[in-house]
C-alpha positions in Angstrom: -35.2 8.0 -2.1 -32.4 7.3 0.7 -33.1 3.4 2.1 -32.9 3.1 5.6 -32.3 0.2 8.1 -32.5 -0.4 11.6 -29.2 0.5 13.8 -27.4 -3.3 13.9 -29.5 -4.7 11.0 -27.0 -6.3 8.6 -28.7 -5.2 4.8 -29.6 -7.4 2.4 -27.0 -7.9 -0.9 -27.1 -10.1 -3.7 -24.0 -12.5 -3.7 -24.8 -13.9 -7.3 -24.9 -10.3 -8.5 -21.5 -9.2 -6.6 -20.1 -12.3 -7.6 -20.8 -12.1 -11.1 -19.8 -8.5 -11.4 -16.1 -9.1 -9.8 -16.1 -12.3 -12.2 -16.6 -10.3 -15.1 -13.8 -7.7 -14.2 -11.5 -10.5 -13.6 -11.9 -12.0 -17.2 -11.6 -8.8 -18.5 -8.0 -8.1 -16.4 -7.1 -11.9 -17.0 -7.6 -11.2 -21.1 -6.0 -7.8 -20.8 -3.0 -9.3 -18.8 -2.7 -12.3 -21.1 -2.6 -9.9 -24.7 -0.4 -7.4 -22.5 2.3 -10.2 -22.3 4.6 -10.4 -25.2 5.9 -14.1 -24.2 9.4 -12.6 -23.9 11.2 -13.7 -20.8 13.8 -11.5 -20.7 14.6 -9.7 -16.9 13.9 -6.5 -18.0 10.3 -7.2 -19.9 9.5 -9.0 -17.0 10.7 -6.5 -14.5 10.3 -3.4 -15.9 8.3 -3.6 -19.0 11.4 -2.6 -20.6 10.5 1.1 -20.0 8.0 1.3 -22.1 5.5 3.2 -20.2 5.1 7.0 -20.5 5.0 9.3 -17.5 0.7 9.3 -17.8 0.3 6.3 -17.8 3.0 5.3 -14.8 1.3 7.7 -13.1 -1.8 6.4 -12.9 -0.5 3.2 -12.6 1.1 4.2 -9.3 -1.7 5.8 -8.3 -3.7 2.1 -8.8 -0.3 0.7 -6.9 -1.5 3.2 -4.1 -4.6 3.4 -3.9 -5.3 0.3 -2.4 -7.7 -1.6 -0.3 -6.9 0.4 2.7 -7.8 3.9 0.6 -10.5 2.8 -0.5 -12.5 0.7 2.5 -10.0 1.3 5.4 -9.8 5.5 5.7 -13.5 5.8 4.3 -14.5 3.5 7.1 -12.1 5.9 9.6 -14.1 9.1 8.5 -16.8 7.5 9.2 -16.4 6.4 12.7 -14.0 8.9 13.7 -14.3 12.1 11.3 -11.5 14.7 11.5 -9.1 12.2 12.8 -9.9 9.8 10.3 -8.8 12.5 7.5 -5.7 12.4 8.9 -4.5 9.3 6.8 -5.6 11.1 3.6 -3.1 14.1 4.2 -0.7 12.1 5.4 -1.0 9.7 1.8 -1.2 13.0 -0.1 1.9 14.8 0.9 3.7 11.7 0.9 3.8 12.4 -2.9 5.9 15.7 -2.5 8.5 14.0 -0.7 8.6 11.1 -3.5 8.6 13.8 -6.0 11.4 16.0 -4.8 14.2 13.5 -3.3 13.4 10.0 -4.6 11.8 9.9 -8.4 14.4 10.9 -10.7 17.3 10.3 -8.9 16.2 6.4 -8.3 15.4 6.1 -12.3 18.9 7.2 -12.9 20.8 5.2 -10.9 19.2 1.3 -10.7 17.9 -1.0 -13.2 15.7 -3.1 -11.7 14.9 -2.6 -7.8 15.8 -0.7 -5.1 19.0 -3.0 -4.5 20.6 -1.7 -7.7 20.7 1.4 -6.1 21.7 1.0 -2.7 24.4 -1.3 -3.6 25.7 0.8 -6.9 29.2 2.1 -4.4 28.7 -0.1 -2.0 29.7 -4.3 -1.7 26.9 -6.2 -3.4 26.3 -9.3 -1.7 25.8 -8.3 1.9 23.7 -4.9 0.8 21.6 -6.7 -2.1 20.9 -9.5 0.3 19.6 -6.7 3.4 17.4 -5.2 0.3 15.7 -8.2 -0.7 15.0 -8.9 2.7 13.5 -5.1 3.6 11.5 -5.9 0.7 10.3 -8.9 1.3 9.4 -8.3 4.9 7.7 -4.6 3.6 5.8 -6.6 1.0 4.1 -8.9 3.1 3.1 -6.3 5.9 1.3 -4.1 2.7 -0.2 -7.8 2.0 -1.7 -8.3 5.0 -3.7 -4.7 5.3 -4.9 -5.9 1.3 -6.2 -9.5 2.4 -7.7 -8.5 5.7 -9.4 -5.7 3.7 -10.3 -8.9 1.0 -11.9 -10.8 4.3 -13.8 -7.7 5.1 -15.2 -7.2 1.7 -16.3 -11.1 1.1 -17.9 -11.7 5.1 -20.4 -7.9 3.8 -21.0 -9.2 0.2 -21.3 -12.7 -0.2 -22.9 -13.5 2.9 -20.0 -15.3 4.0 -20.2 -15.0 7.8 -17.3 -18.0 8.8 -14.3 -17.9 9.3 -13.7 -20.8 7.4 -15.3 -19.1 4.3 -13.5 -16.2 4.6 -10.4 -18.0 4.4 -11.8 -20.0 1.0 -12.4 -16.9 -0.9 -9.2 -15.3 0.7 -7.2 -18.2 -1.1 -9.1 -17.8 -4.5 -8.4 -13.5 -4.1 -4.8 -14.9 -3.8 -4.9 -17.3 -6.3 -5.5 -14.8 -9.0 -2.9 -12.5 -7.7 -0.5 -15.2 -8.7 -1.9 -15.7 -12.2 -1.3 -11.9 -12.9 2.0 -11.9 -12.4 2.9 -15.5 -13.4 1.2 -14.6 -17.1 1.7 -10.9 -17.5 5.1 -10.1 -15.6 5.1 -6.3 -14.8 3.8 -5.3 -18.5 0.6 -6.9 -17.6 0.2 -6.0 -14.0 1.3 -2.4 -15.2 -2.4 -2.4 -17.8 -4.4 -4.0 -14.8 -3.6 -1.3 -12.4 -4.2 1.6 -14.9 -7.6 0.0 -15.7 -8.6 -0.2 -11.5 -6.9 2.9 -11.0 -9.8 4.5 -13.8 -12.8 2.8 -12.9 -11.6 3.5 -9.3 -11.1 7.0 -9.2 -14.4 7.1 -11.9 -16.5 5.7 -9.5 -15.7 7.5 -6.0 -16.5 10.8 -8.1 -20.1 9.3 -9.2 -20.5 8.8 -5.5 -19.5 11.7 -4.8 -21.8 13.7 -7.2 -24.5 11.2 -6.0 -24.1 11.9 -2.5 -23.8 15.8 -3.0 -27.1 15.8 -5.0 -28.6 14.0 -1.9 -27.6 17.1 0.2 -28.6 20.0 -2.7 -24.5 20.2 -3.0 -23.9 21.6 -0.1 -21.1 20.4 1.9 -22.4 22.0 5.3 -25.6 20.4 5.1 -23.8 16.6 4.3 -21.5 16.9 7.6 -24.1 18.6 9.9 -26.2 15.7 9.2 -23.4 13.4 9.5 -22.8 15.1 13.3 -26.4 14.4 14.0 -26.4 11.0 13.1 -22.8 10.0 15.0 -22.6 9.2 18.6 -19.7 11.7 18.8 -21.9 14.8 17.6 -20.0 18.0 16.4 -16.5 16.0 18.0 -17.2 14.1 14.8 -16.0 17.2 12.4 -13.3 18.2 15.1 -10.2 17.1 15.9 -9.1 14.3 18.9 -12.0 12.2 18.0 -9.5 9.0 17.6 -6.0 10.6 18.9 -7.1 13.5 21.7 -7.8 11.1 24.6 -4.4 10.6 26.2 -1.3 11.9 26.1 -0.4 8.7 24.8 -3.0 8.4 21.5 -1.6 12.0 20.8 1.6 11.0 20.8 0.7 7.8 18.5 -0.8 10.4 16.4 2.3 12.2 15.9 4.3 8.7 15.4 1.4 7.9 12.2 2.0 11.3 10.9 5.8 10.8 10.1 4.8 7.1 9.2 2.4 8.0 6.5 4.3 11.0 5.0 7.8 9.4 4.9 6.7 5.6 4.0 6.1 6.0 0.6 9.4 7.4 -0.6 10.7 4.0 0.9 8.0 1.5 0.0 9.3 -1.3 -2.6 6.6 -1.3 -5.0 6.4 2.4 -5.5 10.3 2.9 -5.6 10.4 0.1 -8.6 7.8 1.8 -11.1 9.8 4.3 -11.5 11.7 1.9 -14.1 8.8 1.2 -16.3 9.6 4.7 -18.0 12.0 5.5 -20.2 14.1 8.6 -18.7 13.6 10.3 -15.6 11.8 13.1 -17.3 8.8 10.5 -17.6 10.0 9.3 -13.5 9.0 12.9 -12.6 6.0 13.3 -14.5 4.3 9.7 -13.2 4.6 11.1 -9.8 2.8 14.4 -11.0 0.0 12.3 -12.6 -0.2 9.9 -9.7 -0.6 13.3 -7.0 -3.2 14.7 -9.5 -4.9 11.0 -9.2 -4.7 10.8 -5.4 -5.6 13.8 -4.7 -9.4 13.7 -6.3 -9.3 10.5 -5.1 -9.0 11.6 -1.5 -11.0 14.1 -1.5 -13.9 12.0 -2.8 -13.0 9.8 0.3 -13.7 12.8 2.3 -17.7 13.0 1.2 -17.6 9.3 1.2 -16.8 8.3 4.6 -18.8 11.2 6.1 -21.6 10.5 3.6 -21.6 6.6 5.1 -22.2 8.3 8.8 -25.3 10.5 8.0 -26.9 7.8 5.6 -25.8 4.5 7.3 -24.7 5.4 10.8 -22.4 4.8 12.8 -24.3 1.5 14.4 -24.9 -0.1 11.2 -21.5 0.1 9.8 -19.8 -1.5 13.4 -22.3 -4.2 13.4 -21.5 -5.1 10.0 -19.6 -8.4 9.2 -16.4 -6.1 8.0 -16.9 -3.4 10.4 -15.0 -0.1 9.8 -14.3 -1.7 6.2 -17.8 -2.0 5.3 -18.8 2.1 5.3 -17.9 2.5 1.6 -19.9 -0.6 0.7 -22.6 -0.4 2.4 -23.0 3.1 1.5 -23.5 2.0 -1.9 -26.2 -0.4 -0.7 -28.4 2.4 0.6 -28.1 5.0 -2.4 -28.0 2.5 -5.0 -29.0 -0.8 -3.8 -27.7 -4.5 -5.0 -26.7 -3.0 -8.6 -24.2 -0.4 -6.7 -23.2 -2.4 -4.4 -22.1 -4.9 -7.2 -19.9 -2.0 -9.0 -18.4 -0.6 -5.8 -17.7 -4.1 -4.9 -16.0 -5.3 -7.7 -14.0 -2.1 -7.7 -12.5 -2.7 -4.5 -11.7 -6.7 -5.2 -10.1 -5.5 -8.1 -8.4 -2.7 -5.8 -6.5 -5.8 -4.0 -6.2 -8.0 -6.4 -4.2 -5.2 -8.1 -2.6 -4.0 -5.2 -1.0 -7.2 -4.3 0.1 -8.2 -7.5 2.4 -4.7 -8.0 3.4 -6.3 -4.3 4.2 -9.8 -5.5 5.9 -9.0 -8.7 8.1 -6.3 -6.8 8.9 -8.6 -3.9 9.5 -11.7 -6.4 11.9 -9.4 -8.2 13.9 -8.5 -5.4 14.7 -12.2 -4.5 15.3 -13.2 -7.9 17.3 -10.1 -9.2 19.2 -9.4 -5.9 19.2 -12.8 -3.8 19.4 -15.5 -6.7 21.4 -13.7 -9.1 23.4 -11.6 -7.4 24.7 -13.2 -3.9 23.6 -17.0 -4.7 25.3 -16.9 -8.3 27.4 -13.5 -7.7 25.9 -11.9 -10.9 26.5 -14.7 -13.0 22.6 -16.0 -13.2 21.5 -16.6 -16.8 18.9 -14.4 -17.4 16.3 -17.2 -18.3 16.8 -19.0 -14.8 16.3 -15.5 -12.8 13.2 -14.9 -14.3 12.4 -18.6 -13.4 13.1 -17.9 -10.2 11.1 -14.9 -9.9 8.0 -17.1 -11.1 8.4 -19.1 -8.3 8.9 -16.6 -6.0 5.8 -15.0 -6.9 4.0 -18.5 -5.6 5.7 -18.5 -2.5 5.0 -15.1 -2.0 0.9 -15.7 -2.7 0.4 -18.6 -0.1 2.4 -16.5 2.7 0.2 -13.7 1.6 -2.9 -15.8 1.7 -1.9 -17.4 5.2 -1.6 -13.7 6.4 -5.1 -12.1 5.3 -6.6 -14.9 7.3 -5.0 -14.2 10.0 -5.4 -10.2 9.9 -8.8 -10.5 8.9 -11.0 -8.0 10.8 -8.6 -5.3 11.1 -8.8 -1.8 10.2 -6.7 -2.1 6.8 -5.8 1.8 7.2 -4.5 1.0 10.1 -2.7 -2.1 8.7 -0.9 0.3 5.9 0.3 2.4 8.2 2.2 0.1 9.9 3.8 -0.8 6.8 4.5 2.4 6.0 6.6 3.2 9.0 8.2 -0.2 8.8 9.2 1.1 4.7 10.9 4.6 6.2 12.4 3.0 8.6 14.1 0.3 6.4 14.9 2.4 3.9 14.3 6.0 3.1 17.7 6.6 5.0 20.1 4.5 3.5 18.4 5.4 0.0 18.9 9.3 1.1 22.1 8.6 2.4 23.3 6.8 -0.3 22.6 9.0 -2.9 23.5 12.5 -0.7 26.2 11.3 1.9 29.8 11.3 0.1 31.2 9.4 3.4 28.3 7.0 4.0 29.5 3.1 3.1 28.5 -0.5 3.2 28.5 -0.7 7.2 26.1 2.2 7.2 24.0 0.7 4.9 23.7 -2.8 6.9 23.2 -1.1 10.4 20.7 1.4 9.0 18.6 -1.2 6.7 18.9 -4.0 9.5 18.5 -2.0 12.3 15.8 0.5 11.2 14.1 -3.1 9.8 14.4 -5.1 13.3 13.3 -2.2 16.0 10.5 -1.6 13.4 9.2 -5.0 13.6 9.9 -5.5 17.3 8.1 -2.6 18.3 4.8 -3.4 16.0 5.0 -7.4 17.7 5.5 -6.1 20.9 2.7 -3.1 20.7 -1.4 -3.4 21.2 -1.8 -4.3 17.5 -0.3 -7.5 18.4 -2.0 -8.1 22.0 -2.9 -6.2 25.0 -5.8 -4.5 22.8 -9.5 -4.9 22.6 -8.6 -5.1 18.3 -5.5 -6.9 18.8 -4.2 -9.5 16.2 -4.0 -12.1 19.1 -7.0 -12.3 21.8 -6.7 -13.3 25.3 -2.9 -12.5 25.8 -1.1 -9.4 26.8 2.6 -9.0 26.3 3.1 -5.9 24.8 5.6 -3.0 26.5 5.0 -0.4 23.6 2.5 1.8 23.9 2.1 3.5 20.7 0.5 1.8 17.6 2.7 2.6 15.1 6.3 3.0 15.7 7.3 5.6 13.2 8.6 8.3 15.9 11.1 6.1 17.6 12.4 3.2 14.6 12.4 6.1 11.8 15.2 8.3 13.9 16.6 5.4 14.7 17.5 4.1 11.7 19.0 7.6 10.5 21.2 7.0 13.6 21.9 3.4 12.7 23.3 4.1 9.2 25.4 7.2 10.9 26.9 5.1 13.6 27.5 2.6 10.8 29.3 4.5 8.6 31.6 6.3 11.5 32.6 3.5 12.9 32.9 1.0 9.6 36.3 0.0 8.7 35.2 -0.2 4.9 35.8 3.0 3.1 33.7 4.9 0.9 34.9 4.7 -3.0 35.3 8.3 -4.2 35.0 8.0 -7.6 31.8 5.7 -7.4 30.1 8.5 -5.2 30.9 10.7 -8.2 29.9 8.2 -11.0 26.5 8.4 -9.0 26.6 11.8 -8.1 26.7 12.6 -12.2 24.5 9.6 -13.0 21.6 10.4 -11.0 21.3 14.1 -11.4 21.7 13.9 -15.3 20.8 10.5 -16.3 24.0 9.7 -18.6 24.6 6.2 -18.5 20.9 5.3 -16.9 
């Protein structure tokens, strides 16, 4: 029997239940993290796990690195209010993979150690280019953060009745807090276990809602979106495309911008790029991204029956009055096919979805600072290896309070929409310098500066300066309007722009580019000797 409420009505959960269920998962993780941990301190056990991961299980651990809050409650939420359009962030995550796959996997693997600044600075000077990676990092990290804690925000205002502001931003802290503890206790070893364990019960239980949701429709796709057209205000728009991005010229334009965004972003995003040293070889680099496709892609289409499943069972009403709006579809489409006890699973899933998410995010961003700021510009490479792991440590606290301070202040926004705009800020940081780098025989350190800095800045700029900031009727900031942008994401203009940065750079760069070091590379990356 399907339960039913009244358009608006906010449903009835159980907070003890939800909150006891995400407790439990947490001690589980926290145990799990905590015999994970060898004790050792070393940089590349707390790094990299010392490369001890094979190719299965890094790629479902980047899959659970993926797969994050914004997956799982921000595009099923998107179907669900927009159909078609709101599909559009699956493919784009999905194909993302092949670009990964073919151009950035293996050759990464064989040429850095630790983070993406080994690699970018390998021919290049090592101060000024490990110094622009740490910050692209850093600044990458805390936009993915922000989509996670919002999504956090959304997820405690649905299931623990918490309605204020003020207690949204309690339990936003404690989500936080956690976060820390992962990484403090288990380095990347233990983070590594915690997202191959959400990354399972993840995947394991958008396929049960799946099934569940076909049986309620005699598995029959047709009948599931017919009724989902019947039940949206958009009718059969709902299953065709311009719902969200065929009003204007301008939102079909801002489609085209999220496109590149989405498909490009993850072959530059931090906490992707540095998994790929948790295996041994690149061998075990290209078949984690094989496994991790594999994993997104039943994943995604599971989101597909989801979020058109929360639209003819929930409606489209319900889900907007909710506390977490778009957020809440997934959810609260638990609550009416499997009341409280559901809704207690899927919640815990997706709290562990962020807490997991953000801790790959801290641990990478932590490690960039540490490994590439501390070490390597602050102490020119001479940094015992006790105090740089020290320093990571800290880092990783700093990191969680910014991150904290963040989700309460991007609480309420879509948290698809949140990761796409980390996405394109990702490409255009750094896909081209790391695809110049590894394929451009003339490209140097002035390249690499003007095409990480400036593909960083007009990224940023254009995102504070577009409605996502103010101007919009979902802004960040209320009340004021000073944007000039027009588009929502600013993939289309900062991506090309930062290919043209690192070109201008390097033409017009006094410093030359070291032959023999382009060769080292050349042979390093495409065979793996000396990796």
């Amino acid at each position: 029997m399907i339960t039913t409420f009244a358009a608006g009505e906010s449903p009835d959960s159980n907070p003890i239940l939800n909150t006891t269920v995400f407790a439990i998962f947490v001690a589980i993780t926290l145990f799990v993290v905590y015999r994970a941990s060898s004790g050792k301190s070393s940089r590349a056990d707390y790094y990299a796990a010392s490369g001890g991961f094979t190719g299965r299980q890094n790629g479902i651990a980047l899959s659970g690195d993926f797969l994050s809050a914004a997956s799982f409650l921000g595009i099923a939420g998107a179907i669900a209010i927009n159909g078609y359009d709101g599909f559009l962030y699956s493919i784009g995550f999905l194909v993302a993979w092949l670009v990964d796959l073919l151009l950035v996997a293996e050759l990464l693997r064989n040429t850095g150690r630790f983070t993406m600044g080994d690699v970018l600075s390998f021919r290049m000077k090592q101060r000024p280019v490990r110094a622009a990676a740490a910050t692209s990092t850093l600044v990458i990290s805390l936009f993915y953060m922000l989509a996670q804690m919002a999504g956090a925000g959304a997820l405690i205002a649905l299931l623990l009745n918490v309605h204020s502001r003020f207690g949204q931003s309690v339990v936003i802290g404690v989500v936080g807090l956690v976060m820390v503890v992962y990484v403090l206790v288990g380095g990347m070893k233990g983070t590594t276990w915690v997202q191959i364990i959400k990354a399972t019960i993840l995947i394991l239980s958008v396929v049960l809602m799946t099934v569940f949701l076909f049986g309620k429709f005699g598995f029959n796709l047709s009948n599931l979106l017919s009724q989902a057209a019947y039940q949206s205000p958009l009718g059969e728009k709902l299953l065709q495309p311009g719902a969200q991005y065929g009003k204007s010229d301008t939102s079909k334009l801002d489609f085209i911008s999220l496109g590149i965004a989405l498909i490009l972003g993850t072959a530059g995003l931090p906490h992707v790029l540095m998994r790929f040293y948790t295996v041994p070889n690149s061998r075990e680099a290209r078949r984690s991204v094989v496994w991790a496709t594999a994993c997104v892609f039943i994943f995604y289409m599971c989101t597909l029956v989801i979020g058109f499943g929360a639209t003819a069972l929930v409606g489209t009403a319900e889900i907007k009055a909710a506390p977490g709006g778009e957020n809440s579809a997934a959810p609260l489409l638990a609550l009416h096919i499997g009341g409280t006890v559901l809704l207690g699973i899927i919640s815990a899933v997706a709290f562990a979805t962020i807490l997991a998410v953000v801790a790959g995010l801290t641990i990478t961003a932590s490690a960039s600072f540490a490994h590439d700021v501390y070490a390597n510009v602050i102490k020119k490479g001479q940094a015992d290896p006790v105090d740089e792991v020290r320093v990571a440590r800290r880092t990783a606290i700093g990191i969680g309070i910014l991150s904290i301070i963040g989700g309460i202040l991007a609480n309420g926004q879509n948290v698809a929409f949140l990761v796409a705009l980390a996405f394109a800020v990702a490409a255009s940081a750094n896909l081209s310098t790391l695809l110049y780098t590894m394929f451009w025989k003339r490209f140097n350190t002035t390249g690499t500066l003007w095409g990480m800095y400036g593909g960083l800045s007009a990224s940023v700029v254009l995102v504070l300066f577009s409605p996502v900031v103010s101007g919009g009727a979902t802004s960040i900031i209320k009340g004021v309007d000073f944007h000039w942008f027009p588009l929502n994401n600013p993939g289309i203009v900062s991506i090309p722009f930062s290919f043209l940065c690192g070109f201008i750079g390097t033409l017009v760069g006094r410093a030359k580019a070291d032959p023999a070091k382009h060769a080292e590379m050349e042979v390093r990356s495409l065979t793996g000797i000396g990796s």
